[in-house]
C-alpha positions as CSV (number, residue, x, y, z in Angstrom):
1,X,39.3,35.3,-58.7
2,X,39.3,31.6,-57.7
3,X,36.2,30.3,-55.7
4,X,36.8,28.3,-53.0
5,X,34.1,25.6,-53.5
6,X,35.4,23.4,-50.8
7,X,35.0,26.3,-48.6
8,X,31.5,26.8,-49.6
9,X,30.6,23.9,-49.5
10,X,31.5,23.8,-45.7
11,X,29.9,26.5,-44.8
12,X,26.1,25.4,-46.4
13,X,26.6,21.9,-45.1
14,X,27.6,23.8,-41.4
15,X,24.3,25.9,-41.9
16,X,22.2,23.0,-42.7
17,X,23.2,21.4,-40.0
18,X,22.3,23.9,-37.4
19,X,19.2,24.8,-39.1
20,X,18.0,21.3,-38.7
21,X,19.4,21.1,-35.0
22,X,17.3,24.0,-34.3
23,X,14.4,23.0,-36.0
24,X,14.5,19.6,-34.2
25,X,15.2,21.7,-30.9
26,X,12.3,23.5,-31.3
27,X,9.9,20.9,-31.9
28,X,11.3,18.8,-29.0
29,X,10.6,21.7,-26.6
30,X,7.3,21.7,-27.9
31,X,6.0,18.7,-27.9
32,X,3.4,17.9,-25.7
33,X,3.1,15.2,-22.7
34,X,0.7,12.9,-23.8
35,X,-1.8,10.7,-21.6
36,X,0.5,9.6,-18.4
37,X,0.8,5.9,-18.2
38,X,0.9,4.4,-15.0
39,X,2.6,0.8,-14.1
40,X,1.6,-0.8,-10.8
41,X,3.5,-3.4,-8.8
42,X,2.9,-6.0,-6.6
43,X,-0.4,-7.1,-6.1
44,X,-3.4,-7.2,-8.9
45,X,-5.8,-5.8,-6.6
46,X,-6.1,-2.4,-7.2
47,X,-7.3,0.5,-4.7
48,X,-6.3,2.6,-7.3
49,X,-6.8,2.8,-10.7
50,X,-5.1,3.8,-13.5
51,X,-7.4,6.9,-14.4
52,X,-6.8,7.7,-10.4
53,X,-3.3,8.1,-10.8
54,X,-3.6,9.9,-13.9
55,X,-5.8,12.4,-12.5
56,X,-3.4,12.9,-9.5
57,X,-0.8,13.7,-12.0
58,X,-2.6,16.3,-14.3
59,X,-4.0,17.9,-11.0
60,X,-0.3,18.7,-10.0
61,X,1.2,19.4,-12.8
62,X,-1.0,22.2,-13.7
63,X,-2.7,20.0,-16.5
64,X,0.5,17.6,-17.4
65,X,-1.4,15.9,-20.1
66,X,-1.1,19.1,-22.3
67,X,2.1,20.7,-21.0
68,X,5.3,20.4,-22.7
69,X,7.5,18.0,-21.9
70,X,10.3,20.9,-20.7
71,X,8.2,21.8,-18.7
72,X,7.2,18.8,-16.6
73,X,8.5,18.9,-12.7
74,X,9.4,14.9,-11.9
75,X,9.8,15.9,-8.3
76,X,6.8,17.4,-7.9
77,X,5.3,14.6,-9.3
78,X,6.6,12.5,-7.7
79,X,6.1,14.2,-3.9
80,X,2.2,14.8,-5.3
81,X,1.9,11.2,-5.4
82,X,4.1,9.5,-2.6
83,X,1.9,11.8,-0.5
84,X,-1.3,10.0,-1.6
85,X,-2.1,7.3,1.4
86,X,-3.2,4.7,-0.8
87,X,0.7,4.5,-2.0
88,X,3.5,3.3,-0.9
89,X,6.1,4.6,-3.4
90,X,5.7,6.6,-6.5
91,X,8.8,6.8,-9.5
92,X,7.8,9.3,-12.2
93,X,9.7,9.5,-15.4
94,X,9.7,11.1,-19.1
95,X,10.9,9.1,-22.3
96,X,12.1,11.6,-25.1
97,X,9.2,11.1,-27.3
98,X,6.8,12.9,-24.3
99,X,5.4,9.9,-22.4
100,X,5.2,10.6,-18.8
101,X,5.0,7.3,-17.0
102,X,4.5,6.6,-13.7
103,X,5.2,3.8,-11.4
104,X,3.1,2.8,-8.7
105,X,3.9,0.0,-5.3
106,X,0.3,0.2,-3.4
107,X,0.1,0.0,0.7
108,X,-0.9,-3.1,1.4
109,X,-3.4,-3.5,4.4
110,X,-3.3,-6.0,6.9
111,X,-6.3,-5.2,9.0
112,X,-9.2,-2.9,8.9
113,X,-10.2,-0.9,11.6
114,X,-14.1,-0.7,12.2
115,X,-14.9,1.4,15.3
116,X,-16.2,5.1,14.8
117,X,-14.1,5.3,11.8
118,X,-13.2,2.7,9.6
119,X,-9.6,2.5,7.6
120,X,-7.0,0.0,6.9
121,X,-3.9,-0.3,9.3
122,X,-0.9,-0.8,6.4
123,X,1.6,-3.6,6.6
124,X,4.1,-1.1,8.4
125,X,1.5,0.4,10.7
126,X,0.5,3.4,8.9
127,X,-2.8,4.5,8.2
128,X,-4.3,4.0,4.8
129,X,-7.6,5.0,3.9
130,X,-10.6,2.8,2.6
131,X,-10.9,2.6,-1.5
132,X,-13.9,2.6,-3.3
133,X,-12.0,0.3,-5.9
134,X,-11.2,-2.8,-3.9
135,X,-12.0,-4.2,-0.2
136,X,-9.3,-6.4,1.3
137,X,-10.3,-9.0,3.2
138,X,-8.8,-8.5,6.3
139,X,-9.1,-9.0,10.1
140,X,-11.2,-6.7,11.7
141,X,-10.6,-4.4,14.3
142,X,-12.7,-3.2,17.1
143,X,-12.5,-1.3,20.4
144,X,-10.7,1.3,21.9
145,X,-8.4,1.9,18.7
146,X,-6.6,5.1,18.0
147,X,-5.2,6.2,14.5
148,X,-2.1,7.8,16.0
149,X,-1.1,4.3,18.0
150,X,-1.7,1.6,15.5
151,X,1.9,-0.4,17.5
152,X,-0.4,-3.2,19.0
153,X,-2.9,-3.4,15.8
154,X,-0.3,-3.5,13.5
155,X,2.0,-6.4,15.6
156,X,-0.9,-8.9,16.2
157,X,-2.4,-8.2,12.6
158,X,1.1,-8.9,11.0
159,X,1.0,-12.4,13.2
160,X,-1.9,-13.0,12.1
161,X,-1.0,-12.0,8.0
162,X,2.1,-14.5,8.7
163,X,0.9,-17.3,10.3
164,X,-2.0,-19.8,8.2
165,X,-3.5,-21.0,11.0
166,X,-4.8,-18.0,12.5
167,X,-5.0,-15.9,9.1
168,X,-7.7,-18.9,8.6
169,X,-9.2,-18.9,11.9
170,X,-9.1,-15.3,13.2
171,X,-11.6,-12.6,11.5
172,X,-11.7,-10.2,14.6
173,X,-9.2,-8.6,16.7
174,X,-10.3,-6.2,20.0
175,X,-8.2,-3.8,21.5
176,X,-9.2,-2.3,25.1
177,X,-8.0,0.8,26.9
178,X,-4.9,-0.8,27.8
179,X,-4.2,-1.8,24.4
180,X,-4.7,-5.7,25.5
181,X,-5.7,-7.7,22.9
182,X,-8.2,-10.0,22.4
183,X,-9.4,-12.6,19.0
184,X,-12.5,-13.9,17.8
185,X,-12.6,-16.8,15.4
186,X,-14.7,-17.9,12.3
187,X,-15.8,-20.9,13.3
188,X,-16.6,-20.8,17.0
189,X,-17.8,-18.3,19.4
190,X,-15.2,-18.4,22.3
191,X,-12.8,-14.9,22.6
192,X,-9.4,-15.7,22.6
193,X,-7.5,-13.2,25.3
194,X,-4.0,-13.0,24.5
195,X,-3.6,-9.4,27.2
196,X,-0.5,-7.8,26.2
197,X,1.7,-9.1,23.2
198,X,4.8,-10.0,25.1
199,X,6.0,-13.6,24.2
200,X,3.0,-13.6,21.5
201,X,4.6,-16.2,19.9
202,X,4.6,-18.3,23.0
203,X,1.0,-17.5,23.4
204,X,0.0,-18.4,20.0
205,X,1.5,-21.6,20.0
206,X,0.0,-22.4,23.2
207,X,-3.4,-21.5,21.5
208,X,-2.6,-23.8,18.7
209,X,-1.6,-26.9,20.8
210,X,-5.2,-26.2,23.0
211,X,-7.1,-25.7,19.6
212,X,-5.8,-29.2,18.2
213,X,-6.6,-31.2,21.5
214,X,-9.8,-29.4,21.9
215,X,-11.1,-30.0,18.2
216,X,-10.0,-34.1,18.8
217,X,-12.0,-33.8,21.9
218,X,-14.6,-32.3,20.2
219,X,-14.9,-29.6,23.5
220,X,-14.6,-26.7,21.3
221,X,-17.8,-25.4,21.2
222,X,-18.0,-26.1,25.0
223,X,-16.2,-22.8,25.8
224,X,-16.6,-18.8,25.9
225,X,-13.2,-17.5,26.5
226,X,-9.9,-18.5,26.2
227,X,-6.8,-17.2,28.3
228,X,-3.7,-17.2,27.0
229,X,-2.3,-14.1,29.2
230,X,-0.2,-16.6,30.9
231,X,2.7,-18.0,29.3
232,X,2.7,-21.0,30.8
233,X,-1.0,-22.0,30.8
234,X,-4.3,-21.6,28.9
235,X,-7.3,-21.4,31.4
236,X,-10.8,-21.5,29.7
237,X,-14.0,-20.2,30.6
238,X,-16.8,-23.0,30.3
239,X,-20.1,-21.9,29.3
């Protein structure tokens, strides 16, 4: 009888083949995540840190850092840390060779309230808790502030983050009951009233055109409030 070697032949290499596929299989499903890198965006100050995020991770993944990579829920991830209020957006992702890594865009603050709690009001007007990583150096805020209506904090606190002058001369912004709005300034003692934010940028421009003929007149420190609740006018308060 005539062997078919060609046959044969076939048939080992087709064997070898899926004994190494399955081998390889296998040791892909078991490899194991190792230490979760994390990638942050934006700016360099960090109110969380890279073992922070880390932690997060292997706290919701039911120890990622020694799961196998099969195993690994992105989403879950991912919701785990979009829900933390220190950040702003969260991407998690797995290379084949078991990194998990994740992406990190911080919020970024824009004033920090300081009444009978103290916490940051975010550059979209969310809450966002204080770090024990980093302190921003933002306006304060003081009064009659509630977390739940940040509308009036977050508008006059965004002027202020946009504008140089006032982001230079402004350190302290006072809400009332009403949700009027009042400044104080670095330099000098005088209160700036601005009431409600309607035409604010009418009002601030006013402020600027008094500030400059007031500091040539050297009459600055001559007042204790300014008045800018009227469009039209600016009426200060001598001491």
């Amino acid at each position: 009888m005539r062997v078919n070697w060609g046959y044969i032949k076939v048939v080992v290499l087709m064997l070898l083949v899926g004994s190494l596929y399955a081998f390889s299989s296998h040791r892909n499903l078991t490899r194991k995540i190792a230490t979760p890198q994390v990638e942050f965006s934006g700016s360099d100050n960090l109110f969380l840190t890279q073992e922070n995020v880390s932690k997060l991770l292997i706290q919701n993944q039911a120890g990622s850092s020694n799961a196998h990579k099969e195993m690994i829920d992105l989403n879950q991830l991912e919701t785990a840390l979009n829900s933390n209020p220190l950040i702003k957006t969260a991407q998690v992702f797995k290379s084949v060779d078991g990194v998990l890594t994740a992406k990190i865009e911080q919020k970024r603050p824009i004033a920090r309230v300081h009444t009978n709690a103290s916490y940051y009001v975010d550059d979209e007007g969310s809450y966002m808790p204080l770090s024990d990583n980093y302190s921003a150096r933002v306006p304060l805020v003081t009064g009659k502030v509630r977390k739940n209506s940040l509308e009036a904090i977050q508008k006059m606190a965004t002027a202020i983050d946009e504008d140089e002058f006032l982001k230079q001369h402004v350190t302290e912004i006072i809400q009332n009951e009403k949700d009027d709005i009042s400044l104080k300034m670095r330099t000098y003692d005088f209160v700036v009233d601005l009431g409600s934010l309607n035409m604010l940028q009418k009002k601030i421009n006013n402020f600027k055109a008094f500030y400059k003929k007031a500091l040539k007149d050297k009459t600055l420190d001559n007042y204790t409030r300014v008045n800018l609740k009227f469009e039209t006018q600016v009426i200060c308060t001598k001491k």
